[in-house]
C-alpha positions as CSV (number, residue, x, y, z in Angstrom):
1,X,64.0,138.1,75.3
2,X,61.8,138.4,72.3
3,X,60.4,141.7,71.3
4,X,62.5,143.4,74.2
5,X,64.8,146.6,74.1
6,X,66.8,149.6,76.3
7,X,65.5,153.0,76.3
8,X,67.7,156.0,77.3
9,X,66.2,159.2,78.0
10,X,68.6,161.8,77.1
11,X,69.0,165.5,76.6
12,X,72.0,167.8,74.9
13,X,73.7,168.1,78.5
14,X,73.6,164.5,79.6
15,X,74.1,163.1,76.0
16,X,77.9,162.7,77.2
17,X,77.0,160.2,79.4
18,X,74.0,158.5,77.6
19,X,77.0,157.9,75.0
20,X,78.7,155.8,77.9
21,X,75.3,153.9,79.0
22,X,75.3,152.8,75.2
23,X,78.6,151.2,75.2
24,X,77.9,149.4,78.7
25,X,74.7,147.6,76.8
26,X,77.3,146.1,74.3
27,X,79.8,145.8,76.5
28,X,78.1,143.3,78.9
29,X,74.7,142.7,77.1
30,X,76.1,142.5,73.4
31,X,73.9,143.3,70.7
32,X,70.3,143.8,72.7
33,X,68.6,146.6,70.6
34,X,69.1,150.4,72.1
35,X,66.5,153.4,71.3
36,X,67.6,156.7,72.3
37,X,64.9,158.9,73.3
38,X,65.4,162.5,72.8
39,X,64.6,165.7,74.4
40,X,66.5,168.2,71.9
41,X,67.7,168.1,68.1
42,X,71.4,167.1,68.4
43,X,72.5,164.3,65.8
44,X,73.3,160.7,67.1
45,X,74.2,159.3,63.8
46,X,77.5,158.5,64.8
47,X,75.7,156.1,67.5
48,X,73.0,154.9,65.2
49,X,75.9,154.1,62.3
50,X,77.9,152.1,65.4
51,X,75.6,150.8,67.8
52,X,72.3,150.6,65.6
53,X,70.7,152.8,67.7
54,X,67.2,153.8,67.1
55,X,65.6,156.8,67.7
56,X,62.4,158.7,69.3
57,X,62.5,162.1,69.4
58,X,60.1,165.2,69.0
59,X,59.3,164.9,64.9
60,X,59.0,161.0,65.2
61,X,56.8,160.8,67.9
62,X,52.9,159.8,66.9
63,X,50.8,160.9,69.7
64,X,50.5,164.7,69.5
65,X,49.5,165.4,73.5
66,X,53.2,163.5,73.9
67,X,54.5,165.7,71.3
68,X,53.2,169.2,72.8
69,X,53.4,167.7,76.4
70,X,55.6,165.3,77.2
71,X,59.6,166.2,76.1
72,X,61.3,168.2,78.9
73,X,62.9,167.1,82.6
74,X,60.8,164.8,84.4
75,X,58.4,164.0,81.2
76,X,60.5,162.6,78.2
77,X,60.8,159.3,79.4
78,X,57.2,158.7,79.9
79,X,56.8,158.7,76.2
80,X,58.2,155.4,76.2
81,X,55.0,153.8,77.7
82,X,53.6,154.3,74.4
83,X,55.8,154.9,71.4
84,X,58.4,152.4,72.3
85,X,59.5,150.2,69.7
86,X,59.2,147.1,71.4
87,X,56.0,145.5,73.5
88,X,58.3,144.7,76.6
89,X,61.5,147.4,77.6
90,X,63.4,148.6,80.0
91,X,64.4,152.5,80.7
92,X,67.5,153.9,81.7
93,X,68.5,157.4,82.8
94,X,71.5,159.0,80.7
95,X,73.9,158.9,83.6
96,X,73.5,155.1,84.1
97,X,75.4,152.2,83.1
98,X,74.3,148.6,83.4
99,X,77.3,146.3,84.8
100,X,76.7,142.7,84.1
101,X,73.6,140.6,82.6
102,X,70.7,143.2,84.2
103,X,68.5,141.3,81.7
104,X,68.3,138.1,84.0
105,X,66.2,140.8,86.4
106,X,62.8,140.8,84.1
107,X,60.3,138.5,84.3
108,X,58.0,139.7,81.2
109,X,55.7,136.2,82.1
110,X,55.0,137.2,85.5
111,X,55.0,140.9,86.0
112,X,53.9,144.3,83.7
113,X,56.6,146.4,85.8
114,X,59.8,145.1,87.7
115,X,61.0,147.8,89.8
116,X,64.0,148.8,92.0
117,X,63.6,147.4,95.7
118,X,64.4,149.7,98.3
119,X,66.6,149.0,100.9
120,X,64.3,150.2,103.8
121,X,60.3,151.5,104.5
122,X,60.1,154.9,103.9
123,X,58.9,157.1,106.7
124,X,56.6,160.3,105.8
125,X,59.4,162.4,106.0
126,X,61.2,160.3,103.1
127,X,57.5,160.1,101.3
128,X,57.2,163.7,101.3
129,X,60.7,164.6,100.3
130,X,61.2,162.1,97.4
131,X,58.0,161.3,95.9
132,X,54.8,163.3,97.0
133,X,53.1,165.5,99.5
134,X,51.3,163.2,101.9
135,X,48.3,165.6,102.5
136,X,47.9,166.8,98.7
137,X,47.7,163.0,97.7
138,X,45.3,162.3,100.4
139,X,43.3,165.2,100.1
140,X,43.2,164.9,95.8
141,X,43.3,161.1,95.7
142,X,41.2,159.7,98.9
143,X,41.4,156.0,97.3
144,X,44.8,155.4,97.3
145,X,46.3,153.9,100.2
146,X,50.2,155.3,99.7
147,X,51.3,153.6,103.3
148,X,50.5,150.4,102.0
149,X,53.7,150.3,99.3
150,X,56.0,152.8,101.3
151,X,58.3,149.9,101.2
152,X,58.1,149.6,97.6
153,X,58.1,153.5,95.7
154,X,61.8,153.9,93.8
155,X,64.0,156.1,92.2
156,X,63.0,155.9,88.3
157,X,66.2,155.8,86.8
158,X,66.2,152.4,85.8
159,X,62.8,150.2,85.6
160,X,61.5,147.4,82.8
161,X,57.8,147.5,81.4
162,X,55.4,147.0,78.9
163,X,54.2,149.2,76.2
164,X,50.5,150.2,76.9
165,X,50.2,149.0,80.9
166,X,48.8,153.1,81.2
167,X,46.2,154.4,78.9
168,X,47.0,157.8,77.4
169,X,43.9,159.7,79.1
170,X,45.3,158.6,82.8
171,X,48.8,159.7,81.9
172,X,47.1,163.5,80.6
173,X,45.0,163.6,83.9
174,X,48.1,163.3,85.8
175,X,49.7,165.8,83.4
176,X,46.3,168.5,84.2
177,X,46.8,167.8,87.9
178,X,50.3,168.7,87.8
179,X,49.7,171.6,86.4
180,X,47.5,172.8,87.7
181,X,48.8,171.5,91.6
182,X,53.1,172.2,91.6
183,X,55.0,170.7,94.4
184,X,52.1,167.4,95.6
185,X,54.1,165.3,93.2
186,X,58.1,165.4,93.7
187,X,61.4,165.1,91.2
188,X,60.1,165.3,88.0
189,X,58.0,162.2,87.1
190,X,59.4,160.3,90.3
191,X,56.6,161.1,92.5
192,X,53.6,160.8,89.7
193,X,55.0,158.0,87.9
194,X,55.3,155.5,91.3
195,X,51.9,156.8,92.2
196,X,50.5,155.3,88.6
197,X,52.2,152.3,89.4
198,X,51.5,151.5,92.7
199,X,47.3,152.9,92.2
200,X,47.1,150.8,89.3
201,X,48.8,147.8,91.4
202,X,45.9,148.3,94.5
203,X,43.4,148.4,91.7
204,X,44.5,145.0,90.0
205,X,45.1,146.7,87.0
206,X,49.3,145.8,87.0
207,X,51.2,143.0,88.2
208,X,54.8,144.5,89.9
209,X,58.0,143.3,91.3
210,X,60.3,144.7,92.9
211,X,64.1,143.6,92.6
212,X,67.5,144.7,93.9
213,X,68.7,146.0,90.1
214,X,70.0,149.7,91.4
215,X,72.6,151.5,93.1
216,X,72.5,155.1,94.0
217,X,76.1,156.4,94.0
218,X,75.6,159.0,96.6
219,X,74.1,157.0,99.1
220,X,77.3,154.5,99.8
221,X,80.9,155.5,100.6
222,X,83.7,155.8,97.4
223,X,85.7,153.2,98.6
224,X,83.5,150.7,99.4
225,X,82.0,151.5,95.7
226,X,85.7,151.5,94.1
227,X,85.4,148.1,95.7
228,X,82.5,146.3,94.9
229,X,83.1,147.9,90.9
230,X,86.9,147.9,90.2
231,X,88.0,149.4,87.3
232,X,91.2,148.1,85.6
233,X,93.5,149.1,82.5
234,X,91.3,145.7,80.7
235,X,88.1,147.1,82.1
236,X,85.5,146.2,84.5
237,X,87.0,143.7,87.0
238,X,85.9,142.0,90.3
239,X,82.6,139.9,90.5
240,X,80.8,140.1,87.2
241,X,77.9,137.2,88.0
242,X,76.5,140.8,89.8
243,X,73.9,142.6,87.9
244,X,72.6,146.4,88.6
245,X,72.4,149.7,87.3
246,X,74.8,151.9,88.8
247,X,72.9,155.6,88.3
248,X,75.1,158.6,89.6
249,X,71.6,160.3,90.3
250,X,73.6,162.9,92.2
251,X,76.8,164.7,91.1
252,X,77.8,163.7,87.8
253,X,80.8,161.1,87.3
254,X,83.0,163.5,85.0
255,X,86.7,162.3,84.1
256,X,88.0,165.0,87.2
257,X,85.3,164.8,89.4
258,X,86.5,164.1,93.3
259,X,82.8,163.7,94.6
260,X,82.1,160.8,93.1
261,X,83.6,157.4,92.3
262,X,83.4,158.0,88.2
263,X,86.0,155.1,86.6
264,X,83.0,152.5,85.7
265,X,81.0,155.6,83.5
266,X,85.0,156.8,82.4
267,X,85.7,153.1,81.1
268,X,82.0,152.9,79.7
269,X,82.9,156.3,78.0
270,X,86.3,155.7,76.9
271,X,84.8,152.7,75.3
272,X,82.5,154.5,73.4
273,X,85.1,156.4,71.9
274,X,86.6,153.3,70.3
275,X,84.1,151.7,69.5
276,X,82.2,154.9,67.4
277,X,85.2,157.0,66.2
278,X,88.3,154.5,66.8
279,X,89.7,157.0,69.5
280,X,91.8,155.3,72.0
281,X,94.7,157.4,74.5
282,X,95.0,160.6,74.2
283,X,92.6,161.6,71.3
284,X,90.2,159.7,73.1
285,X,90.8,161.4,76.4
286,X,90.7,165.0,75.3
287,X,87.5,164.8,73.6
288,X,86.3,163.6,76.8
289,X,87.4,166.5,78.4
290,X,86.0,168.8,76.0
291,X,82.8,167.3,76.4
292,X,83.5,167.4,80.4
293,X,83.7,171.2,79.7
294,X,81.2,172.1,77.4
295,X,78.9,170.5,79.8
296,X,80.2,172.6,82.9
297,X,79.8,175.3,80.9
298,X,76.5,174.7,80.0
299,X,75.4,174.2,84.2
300,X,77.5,177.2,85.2
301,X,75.1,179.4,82.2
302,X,72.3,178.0,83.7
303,X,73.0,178.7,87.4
304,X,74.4,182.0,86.7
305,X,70.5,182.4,84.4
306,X,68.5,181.3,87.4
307,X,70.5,183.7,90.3
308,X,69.9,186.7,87.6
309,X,65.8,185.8,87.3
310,X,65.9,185.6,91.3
311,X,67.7,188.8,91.7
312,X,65.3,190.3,89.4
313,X,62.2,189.4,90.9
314,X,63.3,190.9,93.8
């Protein structure tokens, strides 16, 4: 694809696993161009020197509302609507991987956003859980008919668009209304960001598809996954004409961790360690465990932060 590339939103505690995203891209889509968009102001050069990486963070970014408004959970990747590098991209979460061509999924000619399909309609309860209060939107946005695309709205991990398809003043409305209405909108920019989409779609203003290009590990059994994405001492194995993002949206695919099925993000990891610092057996595997523990360290600090604020406020 011409003037096409993959943006990761990452922070410092998911960077472990935007680090294996990366060397999925190269792995099955070779040399497609990568940005790294960044909430923080840790250093990626290693990534940049092996992967070419580019990168968007806070002191790079051109619009100052993004730069004042826009870094921080359930924000930072909506900067890529306007200061992506290429007219025509296509996001990922950090704790993603692609696994085989995901790139035959766009159609640029056709469509300004192609979309996860869900697997079933949403009912209410689902709407309201997920992606927005059903009364605030109808109340605050009487125009839009939200049953209309129940059977379209999507977890935003993954998602390909074009640069400008929003104008900056819509995208600061939403940010005022947010503001200044907590909880009508749902997960972060989940809720407000299919909303944009799917408004924009009733008015004519975007053309969107929605395709089967996204798996949510906590919604299917470990074995049938361990199935469907075998992982062998070569690497990936088992049909590879499939295409998806695989996005562990719920607990996080650590080397040790039992709740999930983890061995595609461990190869995808590993990988990265040789292909960035030449690390291969067991260098390679204890500085994946350090990074394992720094990062448990980091949620345990945080958790143990948010029980002291409630117990104060009490």
């Amino acid at each position: 694809m011409e003037d096409f590339g993959i943006i990761i939103a990452c922070c410092d505690q998911d960077y472990l696993f935007a680090k294996g995203c990366c060397a999925s891209i190269r792995y099955f889509l070779g040399d497609v161009p990568i940005c790294l968009l960044i909430d923080g102001t840790f250093s990626v050069s290693a990534l940049e020197k092996a992967y070419g990486v580019r990168v968007i963070n806070r002191t790079t970014v051109s619009e100052e509302v993004l730069r004042k408004r826009s870094f921080g959970w359930g924000k930072t990747k909506m900067i890529a609507f306007w200061e992506s590098p290429w007219s025509n991209f296509m996001v990922l979460d950090a704790d993603t991987i692609v696994w085989g061509d995901v790139l035959k999924l766009a159609n640029f000619q056709e469509f300004d956003f192609i979309v996860d399909k869900p697997c079933y309609d949403y009912p209410d309860a689902d709407v309201s859980e997920f992606f927005f209060d059903i009364p605030g939107v109808e109340k605050h946005f009487p125009n839009f008919r939200w049953s209309e695309s129940r059977s379209n709205y999507f977890c935003t991990g993954t998602f390909f668009a074009k640069r400008g398809v929003f104008s900056l003043e819509e995208y600061v409305e939403i940010l005022d209304f947010t503001a200044a209405n907590p909880g009508i909108f749902k997960y972060g920019e989940m809720g407000f960001l299919n909303f944009m989409i799917f408004r924009a779609a009733q008015e004519n203003r975007l053309r969107v598809q929605n395709v089967d290009m996204q798996l949510l590990v906590p919604d299917f059994d470990q074995d049938l996954l361990r199935k469907q994405f075998p992982v062998e001492e070569s690497g990936p194995a088992g049909d590879r004409t499939q295409a998806t993002v695989i996005h562990w949206c719920g607990p996080k695919p650590t080397l040790s961790s039992g709740k999930v099925y983890s061995e595609p993000m461990n190869f995808c990891r590993r990988k990265c360690q040789e292909d960035v610092w030449n690390r291969t057996g067991l260098a390679a595997e204890r500085s994946l465990q350090a990074e394992d523990l720094q990062r448990l360290i980091y949620v345990y600090k945080n958790k143990f932060k948010k029980k002291f604020r409630q117990l104060a406020g009490k």
